[in-house]
KEKE-3310 file (N, C-alpha, C; in steps of 0.2 Angstrom, whole numbers, plus 5000, padded with zeros to 4 digits):
npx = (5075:5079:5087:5097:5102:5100:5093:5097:5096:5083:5067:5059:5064:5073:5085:5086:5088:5099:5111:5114:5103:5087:5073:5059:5046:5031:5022:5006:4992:4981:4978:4976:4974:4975:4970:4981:4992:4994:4999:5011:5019:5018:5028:5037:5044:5045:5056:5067:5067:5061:5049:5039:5027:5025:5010:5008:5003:5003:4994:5001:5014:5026:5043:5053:5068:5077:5094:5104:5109:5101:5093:5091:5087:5076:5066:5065:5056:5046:5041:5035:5026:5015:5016:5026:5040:5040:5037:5045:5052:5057:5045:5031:5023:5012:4997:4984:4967:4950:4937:4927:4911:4911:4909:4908:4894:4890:4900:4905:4908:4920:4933:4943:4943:4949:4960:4968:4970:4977:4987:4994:4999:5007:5015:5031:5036:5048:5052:5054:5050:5042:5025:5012:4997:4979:4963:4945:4932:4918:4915:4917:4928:4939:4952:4962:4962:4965:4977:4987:4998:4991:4973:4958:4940:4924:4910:4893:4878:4865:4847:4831:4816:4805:4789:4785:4790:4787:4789:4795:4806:4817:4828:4834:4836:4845:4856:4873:4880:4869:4862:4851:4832:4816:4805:4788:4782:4792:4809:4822:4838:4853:4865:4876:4880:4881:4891:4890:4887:4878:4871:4858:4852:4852:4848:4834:4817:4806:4813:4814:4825:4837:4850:4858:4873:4885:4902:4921:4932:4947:4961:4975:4993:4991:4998:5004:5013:5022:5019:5006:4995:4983:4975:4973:4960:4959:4953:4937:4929:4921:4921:4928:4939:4942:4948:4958:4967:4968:4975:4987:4993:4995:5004:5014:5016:5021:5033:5042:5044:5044:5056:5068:5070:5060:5045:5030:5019:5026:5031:5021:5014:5025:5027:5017:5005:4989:4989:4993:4981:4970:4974:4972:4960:4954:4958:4955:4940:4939:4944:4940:4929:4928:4926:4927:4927:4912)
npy = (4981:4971:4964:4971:4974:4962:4954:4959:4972:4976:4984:4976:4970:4975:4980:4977:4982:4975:4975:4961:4955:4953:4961:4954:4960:4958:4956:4959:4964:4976:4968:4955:4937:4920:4902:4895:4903:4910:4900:4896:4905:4906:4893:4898:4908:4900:4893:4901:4913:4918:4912:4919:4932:4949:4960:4974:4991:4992:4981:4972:4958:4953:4945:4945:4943:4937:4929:4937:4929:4921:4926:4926:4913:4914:4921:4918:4909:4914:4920:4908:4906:4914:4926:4936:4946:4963:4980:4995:5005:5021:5020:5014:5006:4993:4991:4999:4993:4997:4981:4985:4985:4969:4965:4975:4986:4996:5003:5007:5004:4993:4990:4979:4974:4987:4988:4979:4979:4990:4987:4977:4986:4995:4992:4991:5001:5012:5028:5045:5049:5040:5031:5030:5021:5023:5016:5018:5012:5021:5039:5036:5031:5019:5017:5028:5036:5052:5051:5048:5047:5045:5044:5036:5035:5030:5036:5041:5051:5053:5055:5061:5054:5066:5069:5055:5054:5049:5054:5048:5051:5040:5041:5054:5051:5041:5050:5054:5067:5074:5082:5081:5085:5084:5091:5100:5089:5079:5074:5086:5088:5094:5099:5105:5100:5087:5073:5063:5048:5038:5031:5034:5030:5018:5016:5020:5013:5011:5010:5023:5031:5036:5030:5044:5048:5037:5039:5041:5048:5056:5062:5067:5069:5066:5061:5053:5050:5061:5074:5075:5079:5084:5076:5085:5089:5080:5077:5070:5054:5043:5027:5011:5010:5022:5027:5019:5024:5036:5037:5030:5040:5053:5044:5045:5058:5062:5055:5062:5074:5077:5080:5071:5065:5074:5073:5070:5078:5089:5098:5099:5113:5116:5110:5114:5109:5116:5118:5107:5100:5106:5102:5086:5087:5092:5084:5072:5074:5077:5064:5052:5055:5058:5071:5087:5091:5100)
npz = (4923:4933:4925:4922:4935:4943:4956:4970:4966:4965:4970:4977:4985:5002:5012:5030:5047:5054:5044:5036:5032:5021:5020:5009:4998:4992:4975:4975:4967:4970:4982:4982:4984:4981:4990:4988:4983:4995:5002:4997:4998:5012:5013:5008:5017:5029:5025:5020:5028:5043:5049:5047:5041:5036:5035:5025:5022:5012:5004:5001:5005:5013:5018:5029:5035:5028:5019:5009:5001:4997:4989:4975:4976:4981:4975:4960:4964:4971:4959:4952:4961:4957:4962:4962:4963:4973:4973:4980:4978:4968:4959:4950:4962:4970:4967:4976:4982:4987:4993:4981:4968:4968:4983:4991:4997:4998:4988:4968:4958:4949:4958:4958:4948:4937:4947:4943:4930:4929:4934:4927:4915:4921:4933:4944:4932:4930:4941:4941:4954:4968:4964:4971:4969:4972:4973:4977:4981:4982:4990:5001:5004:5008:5005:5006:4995:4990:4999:4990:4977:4964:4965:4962:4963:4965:4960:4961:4954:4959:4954:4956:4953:4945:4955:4960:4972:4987:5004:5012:5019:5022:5013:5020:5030:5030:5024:5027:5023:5027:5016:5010:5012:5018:5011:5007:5003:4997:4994:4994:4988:4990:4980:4983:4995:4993:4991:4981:4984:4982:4991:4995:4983:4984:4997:4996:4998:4988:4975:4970:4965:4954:4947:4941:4934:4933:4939:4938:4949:4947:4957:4961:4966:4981:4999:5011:5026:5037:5035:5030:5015:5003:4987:4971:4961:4945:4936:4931:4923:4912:4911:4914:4906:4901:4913:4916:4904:4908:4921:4915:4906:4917:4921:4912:4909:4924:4922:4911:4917:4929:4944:4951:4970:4973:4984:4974:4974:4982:4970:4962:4958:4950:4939:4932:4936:4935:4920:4912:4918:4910:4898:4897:4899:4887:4880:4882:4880:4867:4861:4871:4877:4891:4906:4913:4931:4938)
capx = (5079:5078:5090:5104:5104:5100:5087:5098:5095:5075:5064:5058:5071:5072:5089:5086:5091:5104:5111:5115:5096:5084:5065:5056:5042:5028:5019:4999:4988:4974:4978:4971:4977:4972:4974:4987:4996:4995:5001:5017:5023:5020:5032:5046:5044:5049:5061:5070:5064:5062:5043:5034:5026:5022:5006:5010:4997:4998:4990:5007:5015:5034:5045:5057:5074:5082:5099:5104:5113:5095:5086:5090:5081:5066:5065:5062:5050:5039:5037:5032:5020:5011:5018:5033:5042:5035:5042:5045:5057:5054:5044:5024:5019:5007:4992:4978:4959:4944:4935:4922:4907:4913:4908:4904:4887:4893:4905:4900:4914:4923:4940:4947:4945:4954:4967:4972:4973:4981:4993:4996:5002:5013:5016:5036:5040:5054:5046:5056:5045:5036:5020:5007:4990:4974:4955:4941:4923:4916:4918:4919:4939:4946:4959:4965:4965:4964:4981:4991:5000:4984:4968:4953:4936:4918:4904:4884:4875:4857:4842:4825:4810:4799:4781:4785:4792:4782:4791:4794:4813:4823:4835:4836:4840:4853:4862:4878:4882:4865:4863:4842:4827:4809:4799:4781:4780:4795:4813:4825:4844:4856:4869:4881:4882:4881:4898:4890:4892:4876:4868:4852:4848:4851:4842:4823:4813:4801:4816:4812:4830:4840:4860:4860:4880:4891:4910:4927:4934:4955:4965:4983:4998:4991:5003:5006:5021:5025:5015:4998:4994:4977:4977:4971:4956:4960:4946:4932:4930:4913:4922:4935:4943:4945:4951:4966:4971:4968:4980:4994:4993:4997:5013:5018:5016:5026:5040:5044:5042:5045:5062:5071:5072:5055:5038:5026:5016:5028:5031:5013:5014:5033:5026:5013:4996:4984:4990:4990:4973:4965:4975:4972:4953:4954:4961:4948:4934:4938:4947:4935:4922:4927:4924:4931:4922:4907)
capy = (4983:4965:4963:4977:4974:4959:4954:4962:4982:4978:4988:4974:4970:4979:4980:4979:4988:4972:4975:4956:4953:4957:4958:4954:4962:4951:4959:4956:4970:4976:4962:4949:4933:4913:4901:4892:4906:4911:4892:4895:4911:4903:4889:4902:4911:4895:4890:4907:4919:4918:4907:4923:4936:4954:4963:4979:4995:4994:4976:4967:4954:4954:4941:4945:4940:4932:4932:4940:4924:4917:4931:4922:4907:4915:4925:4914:4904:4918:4919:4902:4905:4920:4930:4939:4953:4968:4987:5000:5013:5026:5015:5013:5000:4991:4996:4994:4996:4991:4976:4985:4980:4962:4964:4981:4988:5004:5003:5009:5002:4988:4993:4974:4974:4992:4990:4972:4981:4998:4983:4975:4991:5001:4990:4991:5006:5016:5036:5048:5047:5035:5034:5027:5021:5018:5014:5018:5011:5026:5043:5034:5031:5017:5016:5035:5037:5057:5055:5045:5050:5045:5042:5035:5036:5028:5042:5041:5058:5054:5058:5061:5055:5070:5066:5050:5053:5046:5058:5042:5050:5036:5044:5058:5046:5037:5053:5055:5073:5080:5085:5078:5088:5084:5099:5099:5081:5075:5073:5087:5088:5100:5096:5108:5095:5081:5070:5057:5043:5033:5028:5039:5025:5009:5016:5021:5007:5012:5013:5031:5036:5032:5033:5048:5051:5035:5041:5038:5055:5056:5065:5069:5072:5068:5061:5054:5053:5066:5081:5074:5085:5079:5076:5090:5086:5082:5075:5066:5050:5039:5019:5009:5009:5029:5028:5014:5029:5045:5034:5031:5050:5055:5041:5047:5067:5061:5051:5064:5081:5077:5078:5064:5069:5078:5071:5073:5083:5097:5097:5101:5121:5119:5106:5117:5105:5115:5118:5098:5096:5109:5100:5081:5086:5093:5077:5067:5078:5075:5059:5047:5059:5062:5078:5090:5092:5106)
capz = (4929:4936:4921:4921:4939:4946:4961:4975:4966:4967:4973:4981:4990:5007:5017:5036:5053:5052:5035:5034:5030:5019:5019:5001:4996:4986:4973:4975:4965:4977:4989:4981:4983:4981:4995:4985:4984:5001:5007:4994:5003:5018:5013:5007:5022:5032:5023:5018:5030:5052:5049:5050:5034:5038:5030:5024:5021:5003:5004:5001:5010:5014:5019:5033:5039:5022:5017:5002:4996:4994:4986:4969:4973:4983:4969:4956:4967:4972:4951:4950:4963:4953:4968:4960:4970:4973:4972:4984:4975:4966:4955:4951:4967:4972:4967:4981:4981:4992:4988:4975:4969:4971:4989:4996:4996:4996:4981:4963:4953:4951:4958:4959:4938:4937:4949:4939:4924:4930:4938:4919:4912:4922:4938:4943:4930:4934:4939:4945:4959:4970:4961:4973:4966:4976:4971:4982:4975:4986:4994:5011:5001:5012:5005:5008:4987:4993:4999:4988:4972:4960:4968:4959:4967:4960:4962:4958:4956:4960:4952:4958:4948:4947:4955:4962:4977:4993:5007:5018:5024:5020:5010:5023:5037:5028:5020:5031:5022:5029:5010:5008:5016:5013:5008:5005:5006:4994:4994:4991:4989:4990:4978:4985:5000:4990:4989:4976:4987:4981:4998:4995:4977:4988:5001:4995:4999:4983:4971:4965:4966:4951:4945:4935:4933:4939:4935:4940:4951:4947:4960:4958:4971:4989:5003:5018:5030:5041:5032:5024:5010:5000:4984:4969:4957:4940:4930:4931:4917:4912:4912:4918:4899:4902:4918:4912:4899:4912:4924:4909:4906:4923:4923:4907:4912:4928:4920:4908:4917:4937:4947:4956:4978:4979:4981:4968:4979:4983:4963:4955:4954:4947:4936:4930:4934:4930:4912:4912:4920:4906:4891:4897:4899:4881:4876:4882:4878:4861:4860:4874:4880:4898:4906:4920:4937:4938)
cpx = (5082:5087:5096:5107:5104:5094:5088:5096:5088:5071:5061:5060:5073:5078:5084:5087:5098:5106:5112:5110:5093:5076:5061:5049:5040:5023:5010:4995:4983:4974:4976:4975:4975:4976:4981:4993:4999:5000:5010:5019:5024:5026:5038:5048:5048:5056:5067:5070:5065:5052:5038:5034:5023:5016:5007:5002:4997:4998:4995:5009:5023:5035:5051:5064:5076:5087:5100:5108:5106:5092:5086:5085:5075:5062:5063:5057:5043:5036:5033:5026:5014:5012:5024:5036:5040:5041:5040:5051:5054:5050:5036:5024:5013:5002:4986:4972:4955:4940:4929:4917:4907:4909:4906:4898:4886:4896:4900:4905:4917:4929:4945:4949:4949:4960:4971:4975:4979:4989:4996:5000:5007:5015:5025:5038:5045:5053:5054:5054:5042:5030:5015:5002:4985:4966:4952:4935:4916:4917:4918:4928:4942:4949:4962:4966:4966:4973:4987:4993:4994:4979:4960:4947:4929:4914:4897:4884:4868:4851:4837:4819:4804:4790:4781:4786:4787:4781:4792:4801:4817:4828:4837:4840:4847:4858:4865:4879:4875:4863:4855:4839:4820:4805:4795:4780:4785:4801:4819:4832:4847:4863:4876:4886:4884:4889:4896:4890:4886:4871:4860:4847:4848:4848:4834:4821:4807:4806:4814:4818:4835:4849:4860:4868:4885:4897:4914:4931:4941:4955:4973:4987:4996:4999:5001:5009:5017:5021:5011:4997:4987:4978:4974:4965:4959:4955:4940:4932:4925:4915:4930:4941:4946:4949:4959:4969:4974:4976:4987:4996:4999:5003:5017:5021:5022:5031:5044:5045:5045:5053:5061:5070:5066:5049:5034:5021:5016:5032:5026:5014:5021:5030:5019:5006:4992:4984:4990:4984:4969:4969:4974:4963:4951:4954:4955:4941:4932:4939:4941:4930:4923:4925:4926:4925:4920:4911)
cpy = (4977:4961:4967:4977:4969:4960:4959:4970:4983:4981:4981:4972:4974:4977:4981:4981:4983:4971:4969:4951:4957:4955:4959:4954:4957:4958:4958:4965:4970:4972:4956:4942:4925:4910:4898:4894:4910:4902:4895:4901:4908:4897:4894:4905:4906:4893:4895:4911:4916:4915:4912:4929:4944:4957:4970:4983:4997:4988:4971:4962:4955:4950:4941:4942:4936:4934:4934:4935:4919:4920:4928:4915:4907:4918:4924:4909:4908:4919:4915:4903:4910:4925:4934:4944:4958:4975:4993:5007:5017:5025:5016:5005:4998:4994:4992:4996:4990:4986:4978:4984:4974:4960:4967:4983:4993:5006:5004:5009:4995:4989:4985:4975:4980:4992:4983:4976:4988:4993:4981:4979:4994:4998:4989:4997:5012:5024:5040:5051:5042:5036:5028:5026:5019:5019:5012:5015:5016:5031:5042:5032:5027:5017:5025:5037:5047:5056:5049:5050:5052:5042:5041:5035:5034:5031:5041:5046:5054:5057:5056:5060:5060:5065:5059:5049:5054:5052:5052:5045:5046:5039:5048:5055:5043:5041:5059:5063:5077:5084:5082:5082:5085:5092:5097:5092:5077:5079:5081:5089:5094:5099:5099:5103:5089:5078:5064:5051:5036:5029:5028:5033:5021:5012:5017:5015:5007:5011:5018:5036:5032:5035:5039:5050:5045:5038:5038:5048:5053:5061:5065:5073:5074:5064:5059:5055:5057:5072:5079:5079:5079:5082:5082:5084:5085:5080:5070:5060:5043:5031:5019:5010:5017:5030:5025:5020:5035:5040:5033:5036:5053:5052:5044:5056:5066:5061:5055:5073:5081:5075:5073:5069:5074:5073:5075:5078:5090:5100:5100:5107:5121:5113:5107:5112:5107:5117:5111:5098:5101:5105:5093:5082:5088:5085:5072:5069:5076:5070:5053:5050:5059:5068:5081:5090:5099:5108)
cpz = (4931:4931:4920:4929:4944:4949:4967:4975:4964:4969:4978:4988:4996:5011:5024:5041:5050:5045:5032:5031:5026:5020:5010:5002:4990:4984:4972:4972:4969:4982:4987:4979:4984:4986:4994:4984:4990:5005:5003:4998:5009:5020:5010:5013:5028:5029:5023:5021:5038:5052:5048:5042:5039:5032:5029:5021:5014:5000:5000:5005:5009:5021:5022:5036:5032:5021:5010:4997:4993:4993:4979:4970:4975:4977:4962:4959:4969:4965:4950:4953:4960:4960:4968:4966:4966:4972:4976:4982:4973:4957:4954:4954:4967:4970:4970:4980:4985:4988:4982:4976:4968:4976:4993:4993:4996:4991:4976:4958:4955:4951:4958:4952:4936:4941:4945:4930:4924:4932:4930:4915:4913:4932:4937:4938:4931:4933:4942:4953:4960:4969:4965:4974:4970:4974:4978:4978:4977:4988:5001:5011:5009:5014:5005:4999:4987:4992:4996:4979:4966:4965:4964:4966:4962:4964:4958:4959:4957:4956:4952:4951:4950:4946:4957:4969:4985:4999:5013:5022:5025:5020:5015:5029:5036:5026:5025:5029:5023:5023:5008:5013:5013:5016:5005:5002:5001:4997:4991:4992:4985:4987:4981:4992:4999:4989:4983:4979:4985:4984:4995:4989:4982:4993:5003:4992:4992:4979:4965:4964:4959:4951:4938:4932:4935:4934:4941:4940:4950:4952:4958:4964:4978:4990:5008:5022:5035:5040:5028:5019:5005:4993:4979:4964:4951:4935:4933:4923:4918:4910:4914:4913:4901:4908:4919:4910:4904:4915:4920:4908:4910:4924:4920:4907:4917:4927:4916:4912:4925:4937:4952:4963:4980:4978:4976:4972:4979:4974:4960:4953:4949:4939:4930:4931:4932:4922:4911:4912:4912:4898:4892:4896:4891:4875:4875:4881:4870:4858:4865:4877:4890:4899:4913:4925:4936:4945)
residu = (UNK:UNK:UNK:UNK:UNK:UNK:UNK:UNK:UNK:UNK:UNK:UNK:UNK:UNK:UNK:UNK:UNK:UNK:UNK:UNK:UNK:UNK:UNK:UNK:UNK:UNK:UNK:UNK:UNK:UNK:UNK:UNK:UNK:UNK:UNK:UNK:UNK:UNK:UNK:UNK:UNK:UNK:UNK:UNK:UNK:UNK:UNK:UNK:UNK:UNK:UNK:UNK:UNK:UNK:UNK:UNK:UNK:UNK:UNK:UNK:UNK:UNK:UNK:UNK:UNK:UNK:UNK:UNK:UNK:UNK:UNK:UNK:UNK:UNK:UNK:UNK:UNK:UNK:UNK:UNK:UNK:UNK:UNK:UNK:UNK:UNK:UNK:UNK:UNK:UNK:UNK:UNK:UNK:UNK:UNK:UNK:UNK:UNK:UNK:UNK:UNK:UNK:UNK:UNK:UNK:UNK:UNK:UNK:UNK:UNK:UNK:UNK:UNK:UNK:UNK:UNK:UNK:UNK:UNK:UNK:UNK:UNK:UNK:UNK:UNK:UNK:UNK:UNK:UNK:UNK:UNK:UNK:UNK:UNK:UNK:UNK:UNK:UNK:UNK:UNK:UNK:UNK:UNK:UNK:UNK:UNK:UNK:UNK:UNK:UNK:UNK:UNK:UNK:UNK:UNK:UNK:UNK:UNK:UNK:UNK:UNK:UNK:UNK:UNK:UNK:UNK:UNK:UNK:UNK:UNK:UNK:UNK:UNK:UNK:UNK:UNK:UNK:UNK:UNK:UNK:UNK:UNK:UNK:UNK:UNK:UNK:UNK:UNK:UNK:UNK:UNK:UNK:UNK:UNK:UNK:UNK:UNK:UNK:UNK:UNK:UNK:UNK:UNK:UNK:UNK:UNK:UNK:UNK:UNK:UNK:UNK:UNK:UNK:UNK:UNK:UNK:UNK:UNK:UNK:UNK:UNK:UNK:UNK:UNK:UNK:UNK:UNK:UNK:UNK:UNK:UNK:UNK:UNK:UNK:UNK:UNK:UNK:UNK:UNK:UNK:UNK:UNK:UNK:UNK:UNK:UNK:UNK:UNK:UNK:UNK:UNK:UNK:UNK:UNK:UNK:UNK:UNK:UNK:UNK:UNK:UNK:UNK:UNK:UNK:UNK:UNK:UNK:UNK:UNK:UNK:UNK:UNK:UNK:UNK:UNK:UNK:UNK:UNK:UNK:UNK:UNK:UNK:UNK:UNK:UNK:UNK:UNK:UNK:UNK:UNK:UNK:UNK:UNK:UNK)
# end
């Protein structure tokens, strides 16, 4: 693109109210970014900008107030900084995710390591829709992966060791879904309440609770805006390597099959998804061993 049209026909690149400015958009995959490269923004920003960066909600940073006679040389210097520009069209963007098991104690994936690789592959690709990707390491989904284009999600099922179980109520205290009881002096859960969310293992004090199931949940065609709309299920999938593939799938299904001017949202039935969802989980059934949600 960069190449047929130049820096100025970027998705990066943002006209502002005053059309004689532009604001540039920096590319950072899940946010993550070194202070080295935080200092280098901050000296283009000075220099090309009005001193000042704004953080945007899909963990980018963008560089306000520059003219368009200088987007060629920020534009090669935010490369240099490992900071390129970023994409805001109808492009696969930014793709964000919480800090993972990296960090959180809650998390049950490593969404940094997937969202870098999902960035590697199909970051900036030209969709006929804005394709908005986001990784939760949880179903506490900070990052709203529900209502974005694709939504990844890292889930544990739980499972009780029969005959060990103390009755101390741990679990039952820590689990937000109300979905554990103790009966006749042990633990029992109601799967039907259950969201997977993983708490219930890290919090018994005996570890008599193990990880019977972690996976990775796909969503497909939320939204925010004006009209929220949550995303639909389309698979379930047992590593991060499956979940690379599943996500390529879904751009690919996209780029070939969706119209320009609607969200991918208001598209799914016209777009036939659940014919998709029953032939991509055929796919992986046979081909990586995924498997659709019970």
């Amino acid at each position: 693109m960069a190449e047929r049209f130049g820096i100025h026909m970027r998705g990066g690149v943002i006209t502002e109210r005053d059309a004689d400015y532009c604001t540039v958009r920096v590319r950072i995959p899940a946010g993550n970014i070194s202070i080295d490269q935080v200092r280098g923004i901050a000296t283009l920003a000075k220099r090309y900008g009005c001193g000042t960066v704004h953080i945007t909600t899909r963990q980018t940073i963008e560089i306000p107030h520059v003219k368009p006679t200088d987007l060629p040389k920020i534009g090669r210097r935010l490369a240099k900084n490992g900071t390129p520009l970023g994409s805001e069209r109808d492009e696969v963007v930014n793709i964000i995710a919480c800090p993972g098991t990296e960090r959180c104690k809650y998390a049950n994936i490593d969404t940094i390591s997937l969202a870098t690789k999902i960035d590697g592959k199909l970051f900036g690709r030209e969709m006929p829709v804005k394709m908005r990707i986001s990784l939760s390491g949880c179903p506490n989904a900070c990052t709203s992966p529900m209502l974005n284009e694709i939504g990844i999600i890292g889930r544990i099922e739980p499972l009780r060791i029969p005959g060990m179980c103390t009755g101390c109520g741990t679990c039952v205290k820590y689990c937000k879904e109300n979905a554990i009881v103790i009966k006749n002096g042990v633990s029992v859960l109601d799967p039907a309440k259950c969201v997977q969310c993983g708490v219930c293992i890290q919090s018994c004090p005996f570890h008599l609770l193990q990880s019977k199931h972690q996976h990775y949940l796909i969503v497909v065609g939320g939204r925010r805006g004006r009209h929220p709309q949550v995303g639909r299920t389309l698979m379930m999938v047992e590593n991060e390597e499956q979940a690379v593939q599943a996500v390529e799938r879904i751009v690919q299904w996209v780029y070939r099959r969706a119209w320009s001017g609607r969200l991918l949202s208001e598209q799914l039935d016209d777009l036939h998804f659940d014919e998709f969802r029953k032939s991509i989980a055929e796919e992986f059934s046979t081909g990586t061993g995924s498997q659709t949600p019970g």
